[in-house]
DRENPA-3360 file (N, C-alpha, C; in nm, 2 decimals, always signed):
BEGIN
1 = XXXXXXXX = +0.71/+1.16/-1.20/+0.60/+1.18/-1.11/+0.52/+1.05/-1.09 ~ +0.54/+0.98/-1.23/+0.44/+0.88/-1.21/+0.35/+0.84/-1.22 ~ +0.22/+0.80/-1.20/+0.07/+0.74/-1.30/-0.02/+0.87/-1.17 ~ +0.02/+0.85/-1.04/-0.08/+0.96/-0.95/+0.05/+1.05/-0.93 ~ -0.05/+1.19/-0.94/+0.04/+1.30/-0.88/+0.04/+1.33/-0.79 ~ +0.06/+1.51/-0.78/+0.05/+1.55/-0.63/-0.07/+1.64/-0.59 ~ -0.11/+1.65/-0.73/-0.28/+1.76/-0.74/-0.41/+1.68/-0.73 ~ -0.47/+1.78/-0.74/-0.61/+1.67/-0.72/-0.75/+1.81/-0.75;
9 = XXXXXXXX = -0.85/+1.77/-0.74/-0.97/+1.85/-0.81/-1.09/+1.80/-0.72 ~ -1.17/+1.88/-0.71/-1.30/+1.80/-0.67/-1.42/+1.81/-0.79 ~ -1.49/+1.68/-0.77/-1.53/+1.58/-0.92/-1.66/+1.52/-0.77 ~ -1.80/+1.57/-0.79/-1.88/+1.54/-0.74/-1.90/+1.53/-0.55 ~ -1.82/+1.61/-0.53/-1.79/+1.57/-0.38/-1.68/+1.47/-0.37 ~ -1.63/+1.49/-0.43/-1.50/+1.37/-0.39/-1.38/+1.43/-0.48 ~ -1.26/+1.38/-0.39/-1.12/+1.43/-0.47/-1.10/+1.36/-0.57 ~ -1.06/+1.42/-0.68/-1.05/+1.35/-0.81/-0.89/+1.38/-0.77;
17 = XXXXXXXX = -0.80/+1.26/-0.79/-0.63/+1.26/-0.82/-0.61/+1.28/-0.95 ~ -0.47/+1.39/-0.94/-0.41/+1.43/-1.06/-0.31/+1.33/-1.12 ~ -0.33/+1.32/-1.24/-0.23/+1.20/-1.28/-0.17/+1.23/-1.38 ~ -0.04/+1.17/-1.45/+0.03/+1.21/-1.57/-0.05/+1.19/-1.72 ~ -0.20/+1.16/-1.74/-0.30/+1.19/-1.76/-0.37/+1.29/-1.72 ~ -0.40/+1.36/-1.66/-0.48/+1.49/-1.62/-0.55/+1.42/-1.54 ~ -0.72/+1.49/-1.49/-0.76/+1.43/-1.38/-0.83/+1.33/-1.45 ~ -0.85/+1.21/-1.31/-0.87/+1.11/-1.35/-1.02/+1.07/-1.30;
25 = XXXXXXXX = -1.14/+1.08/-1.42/-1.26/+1.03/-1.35/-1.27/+0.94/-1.26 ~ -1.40/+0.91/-1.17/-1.45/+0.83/-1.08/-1.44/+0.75/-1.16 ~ -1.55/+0.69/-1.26/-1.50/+0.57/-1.36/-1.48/+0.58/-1.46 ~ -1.41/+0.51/-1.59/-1.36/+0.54/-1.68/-1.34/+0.40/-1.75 ~ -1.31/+0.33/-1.89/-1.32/+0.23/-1.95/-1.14/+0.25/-2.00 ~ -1.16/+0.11/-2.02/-0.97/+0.03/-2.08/-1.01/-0.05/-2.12 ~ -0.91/-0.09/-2.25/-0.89/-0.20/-2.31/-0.86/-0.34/-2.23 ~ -0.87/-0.46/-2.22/-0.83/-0.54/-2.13/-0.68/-0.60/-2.26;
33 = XXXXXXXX = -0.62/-0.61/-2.20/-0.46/-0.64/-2.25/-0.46/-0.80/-2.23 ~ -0.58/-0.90/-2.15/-0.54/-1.05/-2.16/-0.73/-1.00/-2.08 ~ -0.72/-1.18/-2.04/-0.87/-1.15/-1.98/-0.84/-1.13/-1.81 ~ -0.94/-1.02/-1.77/-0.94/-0.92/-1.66/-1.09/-1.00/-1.60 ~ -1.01/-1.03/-1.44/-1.17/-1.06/-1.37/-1.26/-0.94/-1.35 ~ -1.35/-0.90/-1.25/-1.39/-0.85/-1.15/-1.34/-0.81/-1.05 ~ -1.35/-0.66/-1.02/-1.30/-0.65/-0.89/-1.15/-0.70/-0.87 ~ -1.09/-0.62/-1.00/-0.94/-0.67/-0.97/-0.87/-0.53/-0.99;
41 = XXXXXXXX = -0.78/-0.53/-0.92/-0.68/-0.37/-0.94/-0.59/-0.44/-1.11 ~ -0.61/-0.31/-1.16/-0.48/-0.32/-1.32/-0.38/-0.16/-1.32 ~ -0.29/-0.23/-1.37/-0.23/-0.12/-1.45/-0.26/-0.16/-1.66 ~ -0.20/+0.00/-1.66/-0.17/+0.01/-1.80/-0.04/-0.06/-1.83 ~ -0.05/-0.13/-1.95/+0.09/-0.20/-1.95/+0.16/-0.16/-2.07 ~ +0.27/-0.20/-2.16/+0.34/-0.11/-2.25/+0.24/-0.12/-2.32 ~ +0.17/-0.18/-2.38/+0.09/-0.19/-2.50/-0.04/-0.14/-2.49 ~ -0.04/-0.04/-2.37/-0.14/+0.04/-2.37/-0.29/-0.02/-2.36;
49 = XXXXXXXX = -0.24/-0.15/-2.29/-0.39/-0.21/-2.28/-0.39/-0.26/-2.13 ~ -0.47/-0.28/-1.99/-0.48/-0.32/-1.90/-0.46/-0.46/-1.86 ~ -0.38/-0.46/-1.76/-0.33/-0.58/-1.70/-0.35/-0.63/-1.56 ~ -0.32/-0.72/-1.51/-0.35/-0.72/-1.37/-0.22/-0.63/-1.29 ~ -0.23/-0.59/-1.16/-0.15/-0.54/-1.08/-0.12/-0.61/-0.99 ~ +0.04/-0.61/-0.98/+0.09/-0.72/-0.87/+0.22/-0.66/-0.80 ~ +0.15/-0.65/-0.70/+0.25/-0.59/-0.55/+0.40/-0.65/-0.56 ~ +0.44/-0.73/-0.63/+0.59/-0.83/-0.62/+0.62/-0.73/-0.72;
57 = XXXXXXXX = +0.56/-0.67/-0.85/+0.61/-0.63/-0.93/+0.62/-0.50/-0.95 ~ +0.78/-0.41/-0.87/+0.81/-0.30/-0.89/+0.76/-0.16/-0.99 ~ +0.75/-0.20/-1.08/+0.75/-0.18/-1.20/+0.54/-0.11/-1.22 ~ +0.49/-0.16/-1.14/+0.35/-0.20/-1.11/+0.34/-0.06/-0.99 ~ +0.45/-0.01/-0.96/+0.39/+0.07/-0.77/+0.34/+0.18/-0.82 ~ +0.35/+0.29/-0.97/+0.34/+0.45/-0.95/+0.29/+0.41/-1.09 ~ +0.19/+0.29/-1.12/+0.09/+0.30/-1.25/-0.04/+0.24/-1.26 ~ -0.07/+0.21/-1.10/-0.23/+0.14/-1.06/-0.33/+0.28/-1.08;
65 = XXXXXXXX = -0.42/+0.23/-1.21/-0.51/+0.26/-1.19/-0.67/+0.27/-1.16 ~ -0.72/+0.17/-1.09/-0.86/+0.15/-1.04/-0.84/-0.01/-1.04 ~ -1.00/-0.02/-0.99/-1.03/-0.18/-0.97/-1.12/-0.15/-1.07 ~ -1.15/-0.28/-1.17/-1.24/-0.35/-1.26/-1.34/-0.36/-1.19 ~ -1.46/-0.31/-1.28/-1.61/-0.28/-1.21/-1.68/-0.43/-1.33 ~ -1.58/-0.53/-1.38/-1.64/-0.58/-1.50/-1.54/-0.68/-1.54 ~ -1.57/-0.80/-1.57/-1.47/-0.88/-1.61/-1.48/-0.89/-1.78 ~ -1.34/-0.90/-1.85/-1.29/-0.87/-2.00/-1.27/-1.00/-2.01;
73 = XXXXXXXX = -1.25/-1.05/-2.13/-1.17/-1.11/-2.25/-1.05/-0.96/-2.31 ~ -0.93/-1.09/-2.38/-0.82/-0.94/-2.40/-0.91/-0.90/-2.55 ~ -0.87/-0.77/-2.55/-0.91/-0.64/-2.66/-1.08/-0.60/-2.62 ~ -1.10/-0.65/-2.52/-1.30/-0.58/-2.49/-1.27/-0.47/-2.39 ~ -1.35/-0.37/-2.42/-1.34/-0.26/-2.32/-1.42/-0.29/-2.21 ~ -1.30/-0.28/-2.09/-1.44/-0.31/-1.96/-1.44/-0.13/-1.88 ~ -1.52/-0.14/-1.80/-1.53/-0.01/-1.72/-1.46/-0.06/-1.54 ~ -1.40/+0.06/-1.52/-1.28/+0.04/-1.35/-1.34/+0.18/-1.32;
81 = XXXXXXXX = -1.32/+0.18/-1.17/-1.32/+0.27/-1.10/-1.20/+0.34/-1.05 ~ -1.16/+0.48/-0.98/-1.04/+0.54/-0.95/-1.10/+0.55/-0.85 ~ -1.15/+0.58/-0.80/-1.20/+0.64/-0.67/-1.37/+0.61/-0.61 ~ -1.39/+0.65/-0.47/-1.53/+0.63/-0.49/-1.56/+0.49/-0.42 ~ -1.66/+0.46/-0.41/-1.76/+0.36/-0.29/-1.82/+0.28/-0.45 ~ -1.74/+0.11/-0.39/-1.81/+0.08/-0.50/-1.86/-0.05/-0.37 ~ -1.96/-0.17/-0.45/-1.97/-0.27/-0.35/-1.97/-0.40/-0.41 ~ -1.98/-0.52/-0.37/-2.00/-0.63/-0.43/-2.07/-0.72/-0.30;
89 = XXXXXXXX = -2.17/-0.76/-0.31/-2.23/-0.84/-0.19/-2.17/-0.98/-0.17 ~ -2.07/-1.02/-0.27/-1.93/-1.16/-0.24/-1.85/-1.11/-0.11 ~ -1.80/-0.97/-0.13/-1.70/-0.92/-0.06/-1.77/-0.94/+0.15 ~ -1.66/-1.02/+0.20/-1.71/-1.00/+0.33/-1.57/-0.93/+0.40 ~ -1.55/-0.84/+0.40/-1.47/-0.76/+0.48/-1.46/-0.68/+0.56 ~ -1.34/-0.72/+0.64/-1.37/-0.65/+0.77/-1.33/-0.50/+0.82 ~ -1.46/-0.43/+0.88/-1.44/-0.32/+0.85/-1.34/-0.24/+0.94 ~ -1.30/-0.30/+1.03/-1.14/-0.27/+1.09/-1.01/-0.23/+1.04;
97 = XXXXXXXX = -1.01/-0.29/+0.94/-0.90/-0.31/+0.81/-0.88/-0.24/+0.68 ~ -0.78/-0.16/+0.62/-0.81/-0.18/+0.53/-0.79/-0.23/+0.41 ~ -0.79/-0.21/+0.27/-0.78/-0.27/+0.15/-0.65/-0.27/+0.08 ~ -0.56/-0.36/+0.05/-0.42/-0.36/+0.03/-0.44/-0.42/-0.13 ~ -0.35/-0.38/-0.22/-0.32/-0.49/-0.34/-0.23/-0.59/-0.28 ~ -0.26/-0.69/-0.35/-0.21/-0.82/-0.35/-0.15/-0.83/-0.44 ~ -0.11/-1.01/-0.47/-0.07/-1.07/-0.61/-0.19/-1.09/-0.71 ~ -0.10/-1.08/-0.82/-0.23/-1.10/-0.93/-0.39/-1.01/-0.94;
105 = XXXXXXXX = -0.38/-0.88/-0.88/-0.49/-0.80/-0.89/-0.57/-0.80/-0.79 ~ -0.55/-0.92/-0.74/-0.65/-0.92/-0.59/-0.65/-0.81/-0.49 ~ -0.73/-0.79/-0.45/-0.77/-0.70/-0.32/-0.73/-0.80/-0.21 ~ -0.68/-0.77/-0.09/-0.66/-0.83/+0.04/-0.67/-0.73/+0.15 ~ -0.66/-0.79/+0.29/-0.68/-0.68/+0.36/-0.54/-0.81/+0.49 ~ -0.48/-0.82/+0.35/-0.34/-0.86/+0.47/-0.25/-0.78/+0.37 ~ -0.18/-0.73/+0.49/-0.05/-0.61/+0.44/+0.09/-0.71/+0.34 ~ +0.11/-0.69/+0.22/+0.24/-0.76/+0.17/+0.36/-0.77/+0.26;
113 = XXXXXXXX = +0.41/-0.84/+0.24/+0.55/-0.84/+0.33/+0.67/-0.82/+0.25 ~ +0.65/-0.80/+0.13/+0.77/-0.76/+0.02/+0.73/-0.71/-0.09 ~ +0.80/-0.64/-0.18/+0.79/-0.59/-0.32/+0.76/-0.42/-0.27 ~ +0.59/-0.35/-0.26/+0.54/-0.28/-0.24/+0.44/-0.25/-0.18 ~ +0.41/-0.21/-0.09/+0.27/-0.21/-0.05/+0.21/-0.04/-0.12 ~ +0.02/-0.10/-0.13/-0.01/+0.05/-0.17/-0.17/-0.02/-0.11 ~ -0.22/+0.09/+0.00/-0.33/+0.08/+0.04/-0.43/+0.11/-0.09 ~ -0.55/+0.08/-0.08/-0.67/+0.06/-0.21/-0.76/+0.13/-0.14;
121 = XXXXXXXX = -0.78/+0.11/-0.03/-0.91/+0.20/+0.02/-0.95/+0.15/+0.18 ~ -1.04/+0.17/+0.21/-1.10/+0.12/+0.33/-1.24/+0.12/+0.32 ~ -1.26/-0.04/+0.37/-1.40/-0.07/+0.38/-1.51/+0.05/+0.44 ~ -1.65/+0.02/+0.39/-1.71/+0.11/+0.48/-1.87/+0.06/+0.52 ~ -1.84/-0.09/+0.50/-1.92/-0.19/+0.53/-1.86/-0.36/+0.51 ~ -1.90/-0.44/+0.56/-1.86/-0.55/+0.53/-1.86/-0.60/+0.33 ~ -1.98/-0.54/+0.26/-1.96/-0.55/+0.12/-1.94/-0.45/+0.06 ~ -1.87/-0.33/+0.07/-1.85/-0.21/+0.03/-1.69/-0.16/+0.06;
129 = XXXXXXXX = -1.63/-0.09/-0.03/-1.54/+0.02/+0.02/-1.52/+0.09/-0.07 ~ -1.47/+0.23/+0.01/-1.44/+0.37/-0.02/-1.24/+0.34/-0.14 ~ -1.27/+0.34/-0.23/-1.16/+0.33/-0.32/-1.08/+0.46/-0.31 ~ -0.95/+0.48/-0.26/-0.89/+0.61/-0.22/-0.73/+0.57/-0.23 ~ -0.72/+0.52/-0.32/-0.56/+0.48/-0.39/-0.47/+0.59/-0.36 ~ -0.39/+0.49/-0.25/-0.21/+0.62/-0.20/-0.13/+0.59/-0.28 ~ -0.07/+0.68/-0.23/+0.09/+0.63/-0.28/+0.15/+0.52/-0.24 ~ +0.23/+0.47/-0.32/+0.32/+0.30/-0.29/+0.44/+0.34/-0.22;
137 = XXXXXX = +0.45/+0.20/-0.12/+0.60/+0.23/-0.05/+0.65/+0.10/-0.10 ~ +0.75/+0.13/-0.13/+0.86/-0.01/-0.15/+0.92/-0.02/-0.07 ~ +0.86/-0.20/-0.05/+0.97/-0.25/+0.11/+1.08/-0.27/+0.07 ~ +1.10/-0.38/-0.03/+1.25/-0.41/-0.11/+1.24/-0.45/-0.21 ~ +1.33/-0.39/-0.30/+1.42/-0.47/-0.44/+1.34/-0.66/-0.45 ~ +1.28/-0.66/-0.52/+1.25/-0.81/-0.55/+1.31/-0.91/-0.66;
% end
């Protein structure tokens, strides 16, 4: 099934997704597995500690769990979000668009053109967006 499933709960007015963990809080803390910016998508990596998430890397499509609300050194617990309206007044994005992973953990709001794409959310102001992590499509074998 994968890191998101196919259930889901509602958790304060908002859908909480079901995951191969059970349901998954709005926010929640991880270990940082190397150092972790701000405002970056991770997965869990074998060692059970958080990494950056990177669209080239297959391996990465059905185990993203949130953006970093906090930037780590590796072994510090930082706190991420799964879901939910978070904002950063750096972020200038357009609310037309929405929120794709990138390389290296980044957020973009340009679509990958290989590996996987997996929408992140959609803005719902120029410094804000609604975090509503889909399912990944794999364009191709990388």
């Amino acid at each position: 099934m994968g890191l998101w499933g196919t259930g889901a709960v509602i958790v304060n007015n908002v859908i909480a997704p079901q995951t191969d963990l059970g349901y998954l809080p709005e926010r929640f803390s991880g270990i940082c597995g190397e150092a972790i910016g701000g405002s970056r998508v991770v997965v869990y990596g074998s060692d059970s500690k958080m990494h950056y998430a990177d669209c080239q890397d297959l391996t990465h499509a059905n185990k993203i769990l949130g953006i970093t609300l906090q930037a780590g050194v590796a072994d510090e617990v930082i706190i991420l979000q799964a879901f939910g309206q978070i904002s950063d007044s750096s972020w200038t994005w357009d609310v037309t668009k929405a929120i794709w992973l990138g390389s290296n953990g980044l957020l973009t709001q340009t679509i990958p053109s290989s590996g996987f794409i997996i929408k992140i959310g959609e803005p719902s102001s120029q410094t804000s967006f609604i975090v509503r992590i889909k399912m990944p499509i794999v364009l191709q074998e990388v």
